[in-house]
DOPA-560899 format. One record per residue (C-alpha): residue number from 1; residue in three letters; x, y, z. Coordinates in nm, 3 decimals. Each point is the difference from the previous one (the first is absolute). Layout:
N
{r NUM, 'ALA', {X, Y, Z}}
...
# end
This chain:
352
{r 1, 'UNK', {0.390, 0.003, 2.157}}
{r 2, 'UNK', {-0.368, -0.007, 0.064}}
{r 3, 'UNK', {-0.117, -0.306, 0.177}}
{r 4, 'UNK', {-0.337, -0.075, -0.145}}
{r 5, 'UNK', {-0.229, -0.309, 0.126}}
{r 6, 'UNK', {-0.282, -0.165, -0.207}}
{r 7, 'UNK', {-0.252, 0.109, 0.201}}
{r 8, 'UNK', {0.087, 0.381, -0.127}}
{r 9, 'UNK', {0.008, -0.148, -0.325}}
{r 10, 'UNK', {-0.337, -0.177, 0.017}}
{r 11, 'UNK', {-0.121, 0.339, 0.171}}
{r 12, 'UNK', {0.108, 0.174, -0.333}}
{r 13, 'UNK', {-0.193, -0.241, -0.222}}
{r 14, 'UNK', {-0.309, 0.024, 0.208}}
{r 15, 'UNK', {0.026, 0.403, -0.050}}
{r 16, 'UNK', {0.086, -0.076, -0.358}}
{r 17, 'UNK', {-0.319, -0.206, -0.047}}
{r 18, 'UNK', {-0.246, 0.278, 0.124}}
{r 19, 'UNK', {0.134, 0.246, -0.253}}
{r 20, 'UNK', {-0.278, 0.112, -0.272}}
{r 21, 'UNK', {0.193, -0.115, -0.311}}
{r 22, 'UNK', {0.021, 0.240, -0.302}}
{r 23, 'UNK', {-0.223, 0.317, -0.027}}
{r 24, 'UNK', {-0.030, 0.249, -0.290}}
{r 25, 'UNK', {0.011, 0.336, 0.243}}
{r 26, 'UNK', {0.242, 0.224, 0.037}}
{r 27, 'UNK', {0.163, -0.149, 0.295}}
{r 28, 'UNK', {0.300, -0.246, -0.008}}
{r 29, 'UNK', {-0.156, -0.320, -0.154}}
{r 30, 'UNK', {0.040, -0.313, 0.263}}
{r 31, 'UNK', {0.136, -0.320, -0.089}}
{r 32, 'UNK', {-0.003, -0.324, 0.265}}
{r 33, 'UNK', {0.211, -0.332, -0.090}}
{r 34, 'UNK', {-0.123, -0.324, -0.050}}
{r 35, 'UNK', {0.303, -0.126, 0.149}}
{r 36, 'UNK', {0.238, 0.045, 0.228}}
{r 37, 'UNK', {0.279, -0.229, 0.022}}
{r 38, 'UNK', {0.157, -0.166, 0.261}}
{r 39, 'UNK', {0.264, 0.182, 0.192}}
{r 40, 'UNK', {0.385, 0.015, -0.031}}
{r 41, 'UNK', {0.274, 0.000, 0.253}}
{r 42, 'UNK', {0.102, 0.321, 0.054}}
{r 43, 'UNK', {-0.069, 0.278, -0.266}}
{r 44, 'UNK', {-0.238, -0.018, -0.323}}
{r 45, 'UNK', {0.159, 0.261, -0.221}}
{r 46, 'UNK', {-0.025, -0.021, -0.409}}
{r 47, 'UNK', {-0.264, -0.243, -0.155}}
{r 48, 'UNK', {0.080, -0.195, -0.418}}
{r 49, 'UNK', {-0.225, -0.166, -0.193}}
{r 50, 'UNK', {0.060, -0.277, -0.230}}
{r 51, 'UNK', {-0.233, -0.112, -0.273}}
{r 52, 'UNK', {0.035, -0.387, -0.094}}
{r 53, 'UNK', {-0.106, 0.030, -0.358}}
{r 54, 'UNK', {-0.138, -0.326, -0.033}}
{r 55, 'UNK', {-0.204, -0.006, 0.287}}
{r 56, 'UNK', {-0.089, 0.317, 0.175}}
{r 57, 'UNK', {-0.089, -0.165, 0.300}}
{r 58, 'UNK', {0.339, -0.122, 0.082}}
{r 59, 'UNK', {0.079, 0.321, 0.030}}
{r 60, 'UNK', {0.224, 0.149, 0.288}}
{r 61, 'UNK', {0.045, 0.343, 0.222}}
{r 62, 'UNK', {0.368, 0.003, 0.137}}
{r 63, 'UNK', {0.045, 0.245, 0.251}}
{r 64, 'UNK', {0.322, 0.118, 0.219}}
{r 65, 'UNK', {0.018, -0.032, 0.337}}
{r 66, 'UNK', {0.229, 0.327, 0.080}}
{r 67, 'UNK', {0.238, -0.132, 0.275}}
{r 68, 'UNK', {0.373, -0.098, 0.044}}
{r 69, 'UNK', {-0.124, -0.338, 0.029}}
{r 70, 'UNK', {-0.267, 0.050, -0.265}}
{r 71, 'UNK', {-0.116, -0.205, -0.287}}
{r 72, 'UNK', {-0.256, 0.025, -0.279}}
{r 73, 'UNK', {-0.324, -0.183, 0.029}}
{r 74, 'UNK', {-0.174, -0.111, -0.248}}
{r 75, 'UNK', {-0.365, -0.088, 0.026}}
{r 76, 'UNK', {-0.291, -0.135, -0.189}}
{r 77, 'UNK', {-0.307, 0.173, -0.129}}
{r 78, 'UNK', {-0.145, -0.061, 0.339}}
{r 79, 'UNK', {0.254, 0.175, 0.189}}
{r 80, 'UNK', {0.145, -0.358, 0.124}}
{r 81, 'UNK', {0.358, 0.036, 0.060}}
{r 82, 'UNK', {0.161, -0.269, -0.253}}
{r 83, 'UNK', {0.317, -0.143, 0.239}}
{r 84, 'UNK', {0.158, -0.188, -0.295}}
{r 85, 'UNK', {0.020, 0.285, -0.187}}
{r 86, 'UNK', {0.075, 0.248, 0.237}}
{r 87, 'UNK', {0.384, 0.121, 0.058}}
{r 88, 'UNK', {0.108, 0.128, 0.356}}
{r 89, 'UNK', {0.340, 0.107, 0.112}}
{r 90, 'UNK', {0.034, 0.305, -0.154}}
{r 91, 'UNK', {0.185, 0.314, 0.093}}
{r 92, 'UNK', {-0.293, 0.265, 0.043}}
{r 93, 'UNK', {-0.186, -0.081, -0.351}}
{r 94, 'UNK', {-0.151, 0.357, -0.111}}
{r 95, 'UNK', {-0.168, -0.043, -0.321}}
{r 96, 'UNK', {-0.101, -0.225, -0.255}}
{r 97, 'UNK', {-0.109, -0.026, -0.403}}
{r 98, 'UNK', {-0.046, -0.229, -0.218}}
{r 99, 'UNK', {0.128, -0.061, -0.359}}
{r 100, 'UNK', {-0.131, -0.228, -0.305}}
{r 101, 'UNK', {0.200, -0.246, -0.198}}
{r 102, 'UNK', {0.397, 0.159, 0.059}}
{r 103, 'UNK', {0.194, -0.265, -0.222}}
{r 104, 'UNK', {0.199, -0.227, 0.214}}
{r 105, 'UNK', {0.196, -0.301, -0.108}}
{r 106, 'UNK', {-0.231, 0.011, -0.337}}
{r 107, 'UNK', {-0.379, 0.006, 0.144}}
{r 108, 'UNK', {-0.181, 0.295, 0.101}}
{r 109, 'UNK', {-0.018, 0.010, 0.380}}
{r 110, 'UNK', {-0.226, 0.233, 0.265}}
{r 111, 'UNK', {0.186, 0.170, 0.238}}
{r 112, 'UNK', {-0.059, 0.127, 0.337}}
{r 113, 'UNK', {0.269, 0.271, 0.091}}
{r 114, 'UNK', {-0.029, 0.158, 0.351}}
{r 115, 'UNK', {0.249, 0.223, 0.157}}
{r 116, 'UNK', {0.220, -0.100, 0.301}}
{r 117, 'UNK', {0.056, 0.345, 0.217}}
{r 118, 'UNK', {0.266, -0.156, 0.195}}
{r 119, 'UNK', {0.258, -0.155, -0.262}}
{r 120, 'UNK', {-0.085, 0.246, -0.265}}
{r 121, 'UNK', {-0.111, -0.261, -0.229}}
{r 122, 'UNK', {-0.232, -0.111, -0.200}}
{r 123, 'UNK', {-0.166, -0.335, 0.022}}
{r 124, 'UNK', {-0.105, -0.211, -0.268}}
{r 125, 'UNK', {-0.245, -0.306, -0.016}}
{r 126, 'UNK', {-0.181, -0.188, -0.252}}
{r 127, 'UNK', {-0.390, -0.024, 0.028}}
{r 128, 'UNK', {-0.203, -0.218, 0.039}}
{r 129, 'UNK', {0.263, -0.169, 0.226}}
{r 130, 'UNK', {0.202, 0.286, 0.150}}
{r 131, 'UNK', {0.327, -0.155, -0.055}}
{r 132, 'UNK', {0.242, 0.224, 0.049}}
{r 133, 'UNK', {0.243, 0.067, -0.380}}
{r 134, 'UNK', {0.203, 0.323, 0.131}}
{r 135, 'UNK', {0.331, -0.205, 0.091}}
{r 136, 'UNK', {-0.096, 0.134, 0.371}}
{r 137, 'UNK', {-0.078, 0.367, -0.087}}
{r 138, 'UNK', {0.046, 0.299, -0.254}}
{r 139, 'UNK', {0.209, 0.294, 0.111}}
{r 140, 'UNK', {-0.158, 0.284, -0.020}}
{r 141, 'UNK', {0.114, 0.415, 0.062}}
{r 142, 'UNK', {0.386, -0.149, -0.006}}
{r 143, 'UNK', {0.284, 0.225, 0.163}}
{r 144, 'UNK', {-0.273, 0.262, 0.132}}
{r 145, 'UNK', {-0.066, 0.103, 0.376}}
{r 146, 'UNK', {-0.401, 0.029, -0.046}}
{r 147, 'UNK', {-0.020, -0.388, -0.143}}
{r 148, 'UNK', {-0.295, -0.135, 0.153}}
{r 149, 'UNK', {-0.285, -0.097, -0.272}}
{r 150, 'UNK', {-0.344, 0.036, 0.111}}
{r 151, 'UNK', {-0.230, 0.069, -0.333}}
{r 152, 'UNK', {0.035, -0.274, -0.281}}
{r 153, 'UNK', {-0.213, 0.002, -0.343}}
{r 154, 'UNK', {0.079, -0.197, -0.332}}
{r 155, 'UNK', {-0.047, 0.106, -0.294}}
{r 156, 'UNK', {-0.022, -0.200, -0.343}}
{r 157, 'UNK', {0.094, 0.190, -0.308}}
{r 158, 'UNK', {-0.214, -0.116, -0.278}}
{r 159, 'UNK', {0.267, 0.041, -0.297}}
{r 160, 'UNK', {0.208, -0.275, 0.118}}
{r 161, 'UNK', {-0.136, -0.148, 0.291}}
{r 162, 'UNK', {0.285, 0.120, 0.239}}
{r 163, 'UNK', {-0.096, 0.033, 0.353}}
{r 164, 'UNK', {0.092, 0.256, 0.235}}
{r 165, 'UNK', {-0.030, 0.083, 0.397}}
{r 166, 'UNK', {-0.029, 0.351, 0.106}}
{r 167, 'UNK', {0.083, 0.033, 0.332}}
{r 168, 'UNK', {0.033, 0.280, 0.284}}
{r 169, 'UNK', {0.116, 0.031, 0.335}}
{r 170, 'UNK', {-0.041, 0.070, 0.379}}
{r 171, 'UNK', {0.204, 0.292, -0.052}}
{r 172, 'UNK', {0.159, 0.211, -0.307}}
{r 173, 'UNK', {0.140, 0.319, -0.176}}
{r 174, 'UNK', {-0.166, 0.315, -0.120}}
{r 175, 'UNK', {0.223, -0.011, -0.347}}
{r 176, 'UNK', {-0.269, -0.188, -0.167}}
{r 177, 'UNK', {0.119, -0.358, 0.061}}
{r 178, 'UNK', {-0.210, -0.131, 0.302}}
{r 179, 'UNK', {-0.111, -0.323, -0.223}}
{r 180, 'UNK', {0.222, -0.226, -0.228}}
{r 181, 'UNK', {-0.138, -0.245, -0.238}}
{r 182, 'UNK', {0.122, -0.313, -0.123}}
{r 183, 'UNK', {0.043, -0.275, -0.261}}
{r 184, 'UNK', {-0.116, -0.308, 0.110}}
{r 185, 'UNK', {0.132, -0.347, -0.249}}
{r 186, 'UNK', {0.177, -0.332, 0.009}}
{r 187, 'UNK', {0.346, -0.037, 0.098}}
{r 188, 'UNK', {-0.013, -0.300, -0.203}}
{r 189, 'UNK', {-0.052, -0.266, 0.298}}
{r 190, 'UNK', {-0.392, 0.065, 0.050}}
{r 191, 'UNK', {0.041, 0.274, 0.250}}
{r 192, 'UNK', {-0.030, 0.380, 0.000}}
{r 193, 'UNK', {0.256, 0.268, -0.025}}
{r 194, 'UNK', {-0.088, 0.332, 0.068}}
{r 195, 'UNK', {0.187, 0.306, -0.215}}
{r 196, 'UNK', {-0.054, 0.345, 0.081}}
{r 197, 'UNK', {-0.135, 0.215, -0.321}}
{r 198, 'UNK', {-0.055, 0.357, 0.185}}
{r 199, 'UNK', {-0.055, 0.197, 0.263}}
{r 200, 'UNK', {-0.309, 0.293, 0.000}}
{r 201, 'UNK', {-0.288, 0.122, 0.232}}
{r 202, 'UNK', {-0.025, 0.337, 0.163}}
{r 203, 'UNK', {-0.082, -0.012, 0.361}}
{r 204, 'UNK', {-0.166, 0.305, 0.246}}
{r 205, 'UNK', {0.245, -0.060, 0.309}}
{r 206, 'UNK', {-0.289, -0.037, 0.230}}
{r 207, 'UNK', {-0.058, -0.375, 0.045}}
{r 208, 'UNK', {0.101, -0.300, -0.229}}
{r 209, 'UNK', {-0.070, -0.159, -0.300}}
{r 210, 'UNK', {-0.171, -0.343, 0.087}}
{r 211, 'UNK', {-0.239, -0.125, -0.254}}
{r 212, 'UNK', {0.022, -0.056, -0.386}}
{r 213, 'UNK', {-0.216, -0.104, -0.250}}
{r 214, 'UNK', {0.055, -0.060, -0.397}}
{r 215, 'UNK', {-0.287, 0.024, -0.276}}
{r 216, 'UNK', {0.136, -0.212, -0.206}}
{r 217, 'UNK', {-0.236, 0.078, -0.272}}
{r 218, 'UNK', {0.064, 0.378, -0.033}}
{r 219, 'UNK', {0.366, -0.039, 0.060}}
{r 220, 'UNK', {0.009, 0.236, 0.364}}
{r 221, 'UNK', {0.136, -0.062, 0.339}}
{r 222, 'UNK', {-0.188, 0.192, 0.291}}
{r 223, 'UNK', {0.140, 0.037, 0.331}}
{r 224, 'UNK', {-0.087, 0.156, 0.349}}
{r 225, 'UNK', {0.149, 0.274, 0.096}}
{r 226, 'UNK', {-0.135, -0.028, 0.364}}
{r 227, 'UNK', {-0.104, 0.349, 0.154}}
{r 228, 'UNK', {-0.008, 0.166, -0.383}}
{r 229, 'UNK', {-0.126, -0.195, -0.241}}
{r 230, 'UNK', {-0.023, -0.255, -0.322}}
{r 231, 'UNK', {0.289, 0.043, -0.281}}
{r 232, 'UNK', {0.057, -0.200, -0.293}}
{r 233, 'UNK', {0.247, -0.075, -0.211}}
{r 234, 'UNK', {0.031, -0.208, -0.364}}
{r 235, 'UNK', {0.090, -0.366, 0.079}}
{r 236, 'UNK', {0.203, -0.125, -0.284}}
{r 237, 'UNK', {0.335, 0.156, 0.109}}
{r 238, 'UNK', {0.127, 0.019, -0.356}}
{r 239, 'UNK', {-0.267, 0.285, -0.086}}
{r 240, 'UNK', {0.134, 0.312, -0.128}}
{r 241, 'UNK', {-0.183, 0.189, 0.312}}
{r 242, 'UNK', {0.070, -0.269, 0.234}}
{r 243, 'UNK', {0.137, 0.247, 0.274}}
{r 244, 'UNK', {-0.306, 0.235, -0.068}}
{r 245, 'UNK', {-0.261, -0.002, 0.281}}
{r 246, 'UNK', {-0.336, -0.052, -0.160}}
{r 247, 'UNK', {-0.268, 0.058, 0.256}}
{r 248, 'UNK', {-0.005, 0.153, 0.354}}
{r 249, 'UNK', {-0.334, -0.012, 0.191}}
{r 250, 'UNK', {-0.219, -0.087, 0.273}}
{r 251, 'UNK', {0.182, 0.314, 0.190}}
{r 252, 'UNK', {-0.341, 0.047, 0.169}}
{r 253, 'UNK', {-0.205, -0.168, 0.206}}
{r 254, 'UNK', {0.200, -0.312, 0.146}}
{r 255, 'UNK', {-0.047, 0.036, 0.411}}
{r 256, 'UNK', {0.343, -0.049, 0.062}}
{r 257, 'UNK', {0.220, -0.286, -0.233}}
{r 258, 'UNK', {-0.075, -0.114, -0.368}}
{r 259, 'UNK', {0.103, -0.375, 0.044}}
{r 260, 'UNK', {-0.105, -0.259, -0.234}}
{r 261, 'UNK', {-0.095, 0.017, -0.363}}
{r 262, 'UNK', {-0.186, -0.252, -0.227}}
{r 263, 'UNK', {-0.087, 0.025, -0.381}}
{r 264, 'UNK', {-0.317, -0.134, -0.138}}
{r 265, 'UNK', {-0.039, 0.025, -0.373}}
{r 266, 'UNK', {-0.382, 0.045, -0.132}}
{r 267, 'UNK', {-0.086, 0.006, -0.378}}
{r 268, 'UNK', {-0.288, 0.211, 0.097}}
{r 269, 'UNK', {0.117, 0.334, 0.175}}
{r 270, 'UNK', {0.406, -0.093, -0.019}}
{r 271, 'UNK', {0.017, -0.163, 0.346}}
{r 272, 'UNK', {0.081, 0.159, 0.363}}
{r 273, 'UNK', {0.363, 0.053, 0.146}}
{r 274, 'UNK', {-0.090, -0.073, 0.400}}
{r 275, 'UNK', {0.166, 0.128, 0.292}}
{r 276, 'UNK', {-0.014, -0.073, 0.326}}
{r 277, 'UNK', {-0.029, 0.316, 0.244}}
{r 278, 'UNK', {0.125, -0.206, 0.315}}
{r 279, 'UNK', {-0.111, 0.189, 0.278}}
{r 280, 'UNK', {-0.322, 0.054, -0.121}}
{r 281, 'UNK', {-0.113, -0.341, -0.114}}
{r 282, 'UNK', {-0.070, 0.103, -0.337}}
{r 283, 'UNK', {0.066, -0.060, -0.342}}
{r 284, 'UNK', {0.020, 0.282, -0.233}}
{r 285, 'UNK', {-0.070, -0.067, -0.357}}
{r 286, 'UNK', {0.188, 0.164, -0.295}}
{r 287, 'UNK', {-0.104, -0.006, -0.362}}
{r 288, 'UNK', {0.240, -0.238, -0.157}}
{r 289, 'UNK', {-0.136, 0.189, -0.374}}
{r 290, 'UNK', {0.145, -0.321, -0.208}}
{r 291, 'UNK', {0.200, 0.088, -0.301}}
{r 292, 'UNK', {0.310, -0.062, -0.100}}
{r 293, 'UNK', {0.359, 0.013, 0.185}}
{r 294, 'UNK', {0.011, 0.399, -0.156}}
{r 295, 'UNK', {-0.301, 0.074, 0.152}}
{r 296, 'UNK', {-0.184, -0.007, 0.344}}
{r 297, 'UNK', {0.177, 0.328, 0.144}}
{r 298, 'UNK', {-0.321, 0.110, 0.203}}
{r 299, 'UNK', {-0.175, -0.198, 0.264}}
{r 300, 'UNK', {-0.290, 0.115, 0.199}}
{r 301, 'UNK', {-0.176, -0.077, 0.351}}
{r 302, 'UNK', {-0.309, -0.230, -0.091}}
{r 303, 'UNK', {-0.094, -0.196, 0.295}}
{r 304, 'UNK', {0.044, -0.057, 0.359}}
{r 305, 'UNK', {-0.034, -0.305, 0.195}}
{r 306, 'UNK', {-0.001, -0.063, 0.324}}
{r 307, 'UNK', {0.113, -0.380, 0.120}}
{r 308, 'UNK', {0.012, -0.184, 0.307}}
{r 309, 'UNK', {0.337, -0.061, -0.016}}
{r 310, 'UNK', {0.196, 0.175, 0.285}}
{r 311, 'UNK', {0.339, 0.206, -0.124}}
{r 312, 'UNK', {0.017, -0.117, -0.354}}
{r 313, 'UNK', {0.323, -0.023, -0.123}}
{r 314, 'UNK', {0.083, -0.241, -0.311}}
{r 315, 'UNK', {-0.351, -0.023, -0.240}}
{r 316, 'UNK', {0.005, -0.267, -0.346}}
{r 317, 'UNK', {-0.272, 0.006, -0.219}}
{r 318, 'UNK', {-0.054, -0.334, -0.282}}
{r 319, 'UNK', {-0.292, -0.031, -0.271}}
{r 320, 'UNK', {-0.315, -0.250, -0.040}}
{r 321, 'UNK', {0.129, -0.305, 0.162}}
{r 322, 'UNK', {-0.288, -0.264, -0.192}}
{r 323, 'UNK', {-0.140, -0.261, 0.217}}
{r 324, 'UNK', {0.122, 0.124, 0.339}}
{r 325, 'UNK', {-0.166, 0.256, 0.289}}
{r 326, 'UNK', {0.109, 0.292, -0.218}}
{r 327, 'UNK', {-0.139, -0.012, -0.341}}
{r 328, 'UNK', {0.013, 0.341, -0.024}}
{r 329, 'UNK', {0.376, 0.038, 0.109}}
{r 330, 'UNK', {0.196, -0.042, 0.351}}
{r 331, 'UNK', {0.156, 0.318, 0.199}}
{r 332, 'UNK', {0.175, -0.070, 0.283}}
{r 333, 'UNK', {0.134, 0.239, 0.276}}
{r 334, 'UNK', {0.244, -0.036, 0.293}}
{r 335, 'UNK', {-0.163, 0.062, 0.367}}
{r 336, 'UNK', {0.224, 0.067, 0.306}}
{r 337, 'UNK', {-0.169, -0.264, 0.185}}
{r 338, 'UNK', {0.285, -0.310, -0.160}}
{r 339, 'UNK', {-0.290, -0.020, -0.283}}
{r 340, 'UNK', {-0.091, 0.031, -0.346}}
{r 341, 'UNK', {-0.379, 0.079, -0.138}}
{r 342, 'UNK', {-0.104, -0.088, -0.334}}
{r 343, 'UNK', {-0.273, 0.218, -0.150}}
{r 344, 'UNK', {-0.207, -0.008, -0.330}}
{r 345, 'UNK', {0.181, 0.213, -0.207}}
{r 346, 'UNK', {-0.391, 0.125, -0.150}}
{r 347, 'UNK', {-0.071, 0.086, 0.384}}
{r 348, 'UNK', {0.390, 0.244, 0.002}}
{r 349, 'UNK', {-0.055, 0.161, -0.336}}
{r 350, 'UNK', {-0.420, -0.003, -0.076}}
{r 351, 'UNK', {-0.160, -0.103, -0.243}}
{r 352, 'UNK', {0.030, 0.305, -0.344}}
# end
């Protein structure tokens, strides 16, 4: 565990600050943050963002602090750590998503659902408030050796609402069923039950599968494949082709580990699938090509940009947040210096 001090982290900021911004050449575009957020404990890992609806700039970022004694901080758009909402004690928190009006005890409720490396569990909590509705945790990868969850995304299936977590692990077979996915509902007392639905995802053998990411809209799950690449799969796990893999790229031109992943939707050009290339401190940027959930097999290099964040891991990407400091949408990557940055997402994927 790296121990990091805020002078290195003020350090990175100031280096941050004298970057260029965005160019048009044919080098990596540059991106610097507008914020950086105060630091956590021990090990920033996997960043969430949560829309408030009503009033954008209530918003939060939650982001896990990856330690045996971890926790998941949430903080304002400022990058103020928000104590009251903030829940410690957690057994090496890995990542985190969030997940839009799951019906519990009759009311839609957000969720934030984070995975717990050390109990192989998932944990649930409420948002705003992060009160905790999992009964003390959600089994996950029962009655296997490699059970420890690191990857989590949620996925709402628009025919009937039901929402699912996908989630992988620290460690897994080759046999095509590295990731599991769940059912996430009521068990009838305002808390979540978890039931497992399948198990899918090819896997390489050379690293681990960390981060996942769901386009909701077009019906796919992507996930890193670190050390090979970017595979997809359908999300709905009652699709005749379910088990089919959909996608595989990205195979070239990561520096060493494809880490996180973050979907941005754009009516214009079909939106971007990003990924972070860790050691490099870039983000690559896929064509996301739009469509439907039967379409969007090919996705192609677009853009590069280079950040100031230092050995990106866990990326999240939301739309125009009206009448806050990102009008034009928030992205928000994970810095091994204990922070967070928050970018413009305009400044990540340009302007066209």
């Amino acid at each position: 565990m790296k121990n990091h001090t805020l002078k290195y982290t003020l350090a990175t900021l100031i280096a941050a600050l004298s970057l260029p911004g965005c160019n048009t050449g044919t080098s990596p575009h540059e991106a610097r943050p507008l914020i950086v957020t105060e630091q956590v404990p021990n090990d920033s890992d996997d960043p969430a963002i949560w829309i408030n609806r009503e009033d954008p700039s209530k918003s939060l970022v939650l982001g896990t602090d990856k330690d045996a004694n971890g926790g998941v901080y949430v903080f304002d758009l400022k990058g103020r750590i928000l104590k009251e909402k903030t829940v410690t004690g957690l057994a090496r928190p890995n990542n985190i998503d969030i997940g839009y009006g799951l019906m519990l005890g009759g009311k839609p409720v957000d969720i934030a659902v984070v995975t717990e490396r050390l109990t192989s569990k998932l944990r649930v909590f409420a948002l705003p408030g992060m009160e905790p509705i999992d009964n003390g945790g959600l089994p996950v990868f029962e009655n296997q050796k490699l059970a420890a969850p690191m990857g989590i995304a949620l996925y709402k299936r628009p025919s009937d609402n039901a929402m699912f977590a996908v989630v992988s692990r620290k460690q897994g077979p080759q046999d095509g069923t590295y990731l599991w996915q769940y059912l996430l509902e009521d068990d009838g007392s305002g808390q979540v039950i978890a039931t497992k639905v399948r198990e899918f995802g090819a896997w390489s053998g050379k690293k681990e599968i960390e981060a996942v990411a769901v386009d909701n809209e077009a019906g796919r799950i992507y996930y890193s494949d670190e050390g090979f690449g970017i595979r997809s799969y359908r999300a709905d796990p009652e699709h005749p082709d379910a088990g089919a893999e959909l996608a595989l790229f990205a195979t070239e031109g990561i520096t060493r580990d494809h880490e996180g992943i973050a979907i941005v939707s754009d009516s214009n050009n079909g939106g971007w699938i990003i990924v972070s290339d860790q050691s490099a401190g870039e983000l690559h940027l896929y064509s996301r090509n739009g469509g439907t959930p039967d379409t969007m097999e090919h996705h192609t290099l677009k853009r590069v940009v280079k950040t100031a964040a230092i050995e990106t891991d866990g990326i999240e990407a939301a739309p125009k947040l009206n009448g806050t400091g990102f009008p034009k949408g928030l992205f928000v990557a994970m810095s091994d210096d204990r922070t967070f940055q928050y970018y413009s997402l305009e400044d990540i994927i340009g302007t066209q």
